[in-house]
Each structure stands twice: as C-alpha cells, then as structure tokens.
C-alpha positions, 0 to 999 in steps of 0.5 A, spaced: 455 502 516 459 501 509 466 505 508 468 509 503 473 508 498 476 514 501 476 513 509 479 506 507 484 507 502 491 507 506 488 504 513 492 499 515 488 493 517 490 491 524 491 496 530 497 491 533 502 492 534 505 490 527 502 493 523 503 500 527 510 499 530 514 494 527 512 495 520 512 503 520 518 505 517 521 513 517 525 515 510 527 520 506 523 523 500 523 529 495 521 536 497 519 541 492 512 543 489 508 536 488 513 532 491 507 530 498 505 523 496 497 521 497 496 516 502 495 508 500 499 510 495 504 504 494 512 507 494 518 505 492 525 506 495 530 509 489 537 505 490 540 511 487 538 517 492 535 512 498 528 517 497 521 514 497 518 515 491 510 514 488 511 506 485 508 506 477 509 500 473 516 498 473 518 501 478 524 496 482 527 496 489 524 495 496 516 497 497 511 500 501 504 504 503 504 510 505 499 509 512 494 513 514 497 517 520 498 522 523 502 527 520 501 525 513 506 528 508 506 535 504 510 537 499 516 541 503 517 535 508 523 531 507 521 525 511 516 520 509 512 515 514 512 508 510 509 501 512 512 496 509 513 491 514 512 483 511 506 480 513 502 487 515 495 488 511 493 496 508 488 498 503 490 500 497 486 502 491 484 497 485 487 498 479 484 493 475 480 486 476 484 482 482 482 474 484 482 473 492 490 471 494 492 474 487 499 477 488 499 484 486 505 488 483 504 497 483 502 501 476 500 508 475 499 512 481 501 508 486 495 503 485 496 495 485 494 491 478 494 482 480 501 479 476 502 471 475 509 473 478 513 474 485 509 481 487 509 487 493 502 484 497 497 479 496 490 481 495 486 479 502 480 482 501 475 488 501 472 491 508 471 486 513 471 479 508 476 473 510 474 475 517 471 468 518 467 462 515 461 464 510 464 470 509 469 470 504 473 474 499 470 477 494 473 479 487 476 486 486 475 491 480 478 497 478 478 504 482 476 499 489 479 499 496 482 493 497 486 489 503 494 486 502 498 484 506 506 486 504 510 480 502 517 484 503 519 483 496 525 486 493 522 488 485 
C-alpha cells in the first residue's frame, strides 16, 4: 500500500532509538495566533530569543524537523518537539527537483530546495527506496514527500 504525501510528511524514518530518543529535542517556541508550526516542517533556532521558528530561504542558525508525535504543537503552546539530531532521517516535502544524495537547504514554508553548498539534510530517497540492492533512490520533484538524514549543520 503506497502512502500519502500526507501521512509521510514529518514521520521520522526509523522507529529506533536515534531517531526517536537521542535526536528529539524540546525547545521554546512562539505562542499567540498562527504561531502552531505543521509537522515536517524544517525549523530553525533563532539566537537572538532561543525560539524555534518555521525555516524559509535564509533562514540561519541551528536546524531541525518538526516530527509527527504526539502531542503536536498549536498556537498557545509555548514548547515545540524538534528532531535535529545528526544522522537521524525524517520526511519532509519537496520544494523543487532534488538529485539522489543532493544536500538540502530550507525555503519557503519549512520545505527543502537541493543546494551545491553545505546543507541542513541529504536527500536519501522516497518511501521505501535506498533500502537495498535493485531499488534505488529516485529524483524528487516538487510538492513530493522526501527522506533526509540531518547533517547537524549550523547555517
């Protein structure tokens, strides 16, 4: 059974523990009206106030993904649920065409765009590619589900 865009975007990848222990983190975000950010969305720790904010072309600092779990933010929360441990994978969405093992930078929205320089993930794949010999990862387009694995990069 194929997934949807959306039941994979914000999943993280592996149910281990790096990817749902070591590389969650809890932060401070914004509260207020429109403040909840979607999950799968690429977030970005502003230095100035130590809140996670959506990530956009531009944005700099520390980096992560907003995971699927339980309870996800709304806009009166004032804590946020980050993955942004180094190596763990997640899917995001697709802001463009991205090669197989392309590093990957955030753009409008908190989706990801390829970049030729040092980027917050590396494109791993879709759904279920990369797993094993005969089925390798396939281009991205835009508006598609896509797995990285975070680099821990400070943009």
């Amino acid at each position: 059974m194929a997934l949807t865009m959306a039941q994979l975007i914000g999943t993280p990848a592996h149910a281990d523990a790096l990817d749902l222990d070591r590389a969650i983190e809890i932060g401070k975000k914004a509260s207020g009206a429109s403040s909840a950010v979607a999950v799968g969305r690429v977030v970005f720790l502003t230095g100035s106030s130590g809140v996670w904010a959506i990530a956009t072309a531009g944005s700099t600092g520390r980096m992560g993904v907003v995971p699927k779990l339980a309870p996800a933010n709304v806009d009166a929360d004032t804590e946020i649920t980050v993955m942004a441990g180094v190596g763990a994978e997640i899917y995001v969405e697709a802001a463009g065409a991205i090669k197989p093992g392309s590093q990957v930078l955030p753009t409008t929205g908190g989706k990801v765009i390829a970049t030729t320089a040092a980027g917050i993930g590396i494109y791993k794949g879709h759904y279920g590619e990369g797993s094993g010999l005969g089925n390798p990862p396939t281009d991205a387009a835009n508006a598609e589900a896509v797995r990285i694995s975070l680099t821990g990069r400070i943009i």
